[in-house]
TORKOL-4160 file (C-alpha; in steps of 0.2 Angstrom, whole numbers, padded with zeros to 4 digits, m for minus):
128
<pt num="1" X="m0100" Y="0251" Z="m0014"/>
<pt num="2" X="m0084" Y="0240" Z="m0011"/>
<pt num="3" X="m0081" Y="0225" Z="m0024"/>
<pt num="4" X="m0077" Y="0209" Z="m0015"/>
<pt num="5" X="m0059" Y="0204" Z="m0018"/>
<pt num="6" X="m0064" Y="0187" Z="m0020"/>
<pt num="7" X="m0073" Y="0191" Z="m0036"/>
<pt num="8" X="m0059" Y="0201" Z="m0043"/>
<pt num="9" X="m0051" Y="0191" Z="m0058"/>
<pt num="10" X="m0032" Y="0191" Z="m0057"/>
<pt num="11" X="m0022" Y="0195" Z="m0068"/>
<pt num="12" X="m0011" Y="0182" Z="m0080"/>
<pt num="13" X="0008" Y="0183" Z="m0077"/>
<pt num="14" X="0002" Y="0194" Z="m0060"/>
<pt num="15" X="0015" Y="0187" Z="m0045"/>
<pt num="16" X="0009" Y="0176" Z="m0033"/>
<pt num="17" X="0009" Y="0188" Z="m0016"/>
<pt num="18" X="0021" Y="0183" Z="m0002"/>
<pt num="19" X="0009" Y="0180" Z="0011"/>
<pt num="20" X="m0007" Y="0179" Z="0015"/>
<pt num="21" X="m0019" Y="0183" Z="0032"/>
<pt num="22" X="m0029" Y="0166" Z="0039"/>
<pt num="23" X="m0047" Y="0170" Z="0040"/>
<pt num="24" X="m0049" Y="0159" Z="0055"/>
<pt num="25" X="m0034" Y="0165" Z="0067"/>
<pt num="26" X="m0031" Y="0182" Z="0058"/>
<pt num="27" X="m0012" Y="0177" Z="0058"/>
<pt num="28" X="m0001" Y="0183" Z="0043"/>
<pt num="29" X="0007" Y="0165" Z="0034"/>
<pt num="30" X="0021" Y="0166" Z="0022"/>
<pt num="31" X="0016" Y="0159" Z="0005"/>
<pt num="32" X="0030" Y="0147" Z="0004"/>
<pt num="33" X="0030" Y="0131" Z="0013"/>
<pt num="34" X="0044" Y="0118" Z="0017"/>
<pt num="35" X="0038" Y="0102" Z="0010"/>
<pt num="36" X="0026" Y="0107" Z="m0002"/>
<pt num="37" X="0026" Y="0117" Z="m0019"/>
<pt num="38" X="0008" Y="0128" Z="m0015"/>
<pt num="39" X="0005" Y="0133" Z="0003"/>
<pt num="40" X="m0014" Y="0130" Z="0005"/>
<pt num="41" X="m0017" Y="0132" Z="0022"/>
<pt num="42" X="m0012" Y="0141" Z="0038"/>
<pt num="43" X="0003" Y="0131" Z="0049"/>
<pt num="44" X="m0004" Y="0138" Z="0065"/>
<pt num="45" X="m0021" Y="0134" Z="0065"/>
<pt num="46" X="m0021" Y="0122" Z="0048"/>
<pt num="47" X="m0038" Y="0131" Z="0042"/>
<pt num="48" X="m0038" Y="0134" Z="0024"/>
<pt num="49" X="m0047" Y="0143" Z="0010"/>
<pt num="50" X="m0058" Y="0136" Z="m0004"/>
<pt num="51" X="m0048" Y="0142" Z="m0020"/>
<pt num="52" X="m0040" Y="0127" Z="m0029"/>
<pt num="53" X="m0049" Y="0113" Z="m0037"/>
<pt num="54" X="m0033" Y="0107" Z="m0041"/>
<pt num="55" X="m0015" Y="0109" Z="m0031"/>
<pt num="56" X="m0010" Y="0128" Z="m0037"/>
<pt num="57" X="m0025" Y="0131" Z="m0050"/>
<pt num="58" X="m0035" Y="0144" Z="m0039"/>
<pt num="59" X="m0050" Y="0140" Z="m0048"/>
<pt num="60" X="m0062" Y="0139" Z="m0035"/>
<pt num="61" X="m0055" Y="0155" Z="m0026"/>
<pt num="62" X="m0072" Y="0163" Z="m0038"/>
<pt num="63" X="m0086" Y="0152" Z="m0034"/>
<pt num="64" X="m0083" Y="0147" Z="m0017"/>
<pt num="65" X="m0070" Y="0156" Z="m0006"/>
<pt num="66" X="m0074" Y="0150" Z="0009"/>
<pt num="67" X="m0066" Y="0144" Z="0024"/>
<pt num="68" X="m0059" Y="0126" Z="0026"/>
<pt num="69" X="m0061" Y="0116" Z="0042"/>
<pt num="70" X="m0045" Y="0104" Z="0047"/>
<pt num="71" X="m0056" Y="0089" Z="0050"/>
<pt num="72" X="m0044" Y="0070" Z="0051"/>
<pt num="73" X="m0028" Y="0068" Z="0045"/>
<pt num="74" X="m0024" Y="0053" Z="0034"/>
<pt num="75" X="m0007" Y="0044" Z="0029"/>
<pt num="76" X="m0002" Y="0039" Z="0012"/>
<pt num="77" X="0007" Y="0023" Z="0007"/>
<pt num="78" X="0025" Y="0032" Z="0011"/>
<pt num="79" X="0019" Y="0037" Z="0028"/>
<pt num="80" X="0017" Y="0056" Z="0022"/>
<pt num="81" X="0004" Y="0064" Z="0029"/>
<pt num="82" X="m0010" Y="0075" Z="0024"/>
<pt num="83" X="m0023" Y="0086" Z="0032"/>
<pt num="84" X="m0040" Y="0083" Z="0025"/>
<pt num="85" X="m0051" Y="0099" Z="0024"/>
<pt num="86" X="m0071" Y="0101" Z="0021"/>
<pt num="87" X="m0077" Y="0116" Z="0015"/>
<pt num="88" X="m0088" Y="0125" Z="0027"/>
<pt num="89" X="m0097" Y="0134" Z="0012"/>
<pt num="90" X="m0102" Y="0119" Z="m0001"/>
<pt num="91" X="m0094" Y="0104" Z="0007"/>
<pt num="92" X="m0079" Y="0100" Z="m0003"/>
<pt num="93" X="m0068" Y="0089" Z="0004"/>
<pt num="94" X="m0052" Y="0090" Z="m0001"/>
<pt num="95" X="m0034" Y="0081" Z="0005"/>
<pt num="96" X="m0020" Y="0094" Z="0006"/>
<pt num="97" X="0000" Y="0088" Z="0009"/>
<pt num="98" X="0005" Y="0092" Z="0025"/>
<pt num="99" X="0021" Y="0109" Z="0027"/>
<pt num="100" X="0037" Y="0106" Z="0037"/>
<pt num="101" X="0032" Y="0121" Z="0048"/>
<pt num="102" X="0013" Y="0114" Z="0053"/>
<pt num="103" X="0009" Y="0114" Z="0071"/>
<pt num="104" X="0014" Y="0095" Z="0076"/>
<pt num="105" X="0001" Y="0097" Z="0092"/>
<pt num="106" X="m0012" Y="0102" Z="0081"/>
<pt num="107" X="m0008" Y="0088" Z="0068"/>
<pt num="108" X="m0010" Y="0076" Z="0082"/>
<pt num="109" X="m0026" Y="0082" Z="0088"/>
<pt num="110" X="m0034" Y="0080" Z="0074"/>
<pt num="111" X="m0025" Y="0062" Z="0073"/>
<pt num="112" X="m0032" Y="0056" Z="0090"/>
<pt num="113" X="m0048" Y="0064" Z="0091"/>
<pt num="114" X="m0060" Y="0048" Z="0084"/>
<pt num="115" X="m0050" Y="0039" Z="0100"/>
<pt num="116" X="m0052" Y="0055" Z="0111"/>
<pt num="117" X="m0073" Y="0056" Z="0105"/>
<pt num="118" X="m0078" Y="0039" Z="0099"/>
<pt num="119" X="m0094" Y="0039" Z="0090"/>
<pt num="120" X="m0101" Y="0026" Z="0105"/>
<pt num="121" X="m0097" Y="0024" Z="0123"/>
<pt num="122" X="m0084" Y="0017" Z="0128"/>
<pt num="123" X="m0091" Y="0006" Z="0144"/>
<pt num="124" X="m0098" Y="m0003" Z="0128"/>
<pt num="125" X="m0079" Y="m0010" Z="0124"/>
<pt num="126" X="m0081" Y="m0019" Z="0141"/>
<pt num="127" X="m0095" Y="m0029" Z="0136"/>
<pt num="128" X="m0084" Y="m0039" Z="0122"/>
């Protein structure tokens, strides 16, 4: 019977590894990032894994695991931006700093999707 790696405690002291492969697009991703201290998601597609609580801890990597879906993007108050992930396995929603090497189109997708999908029709704007 395998053991699931998810459930395999690490060891203390145990190096970080140097990459990791994205569970949504398969593609391997450097564990360093430009612009940010703990790469937490994948610059190609910005999916990430439930494994933090908090920036670096990988506490929740046990419990939850699973796969996090790029769903806005939000600005702080000195214009840098971060991706906000919700966890498709128990609903978390965490705010994770943005990496130099992100996909700028896909970063803008998700900015401009609410004005691409509004949540009510548009011929309603007409009407004011």
């Amino acid at each position: 019977m395998a053991r699931d790696p998810r459930n395999r405690p690490r060891r203390r002291g145990a190096a970080a590894p140097s990459s990791f492969r994205c569970r949504h697009c398969r593609l391997d991703v450097p564990s360093s990032a430009p612009g940010t201290a703990h790469r937490n998601h994948c610059p190609h597609c910005l999916w990430s894994r439930h494994v933090d609580d908090a920036p670096g801890d990988r506490a929740a990597a046990e419990l939850c695991g699973s796969a996090m879906e790029p769903i806005a993007v939000s600005v702080r108050g000195g214009g840098e931006w971060v991706l906000v992930h919700r966890c498709t396995g128990c609903g978390t929603v965490h705010l994770n700093r943005t990496a130099g090497d992100d996909s700028p189109l896909l970063l803008v997708h998700i900015a401009v999707s609410p004005l691409a999908q509004p949540p009510f029709p548009l011929d309603l704007l007409g009407r004011f």
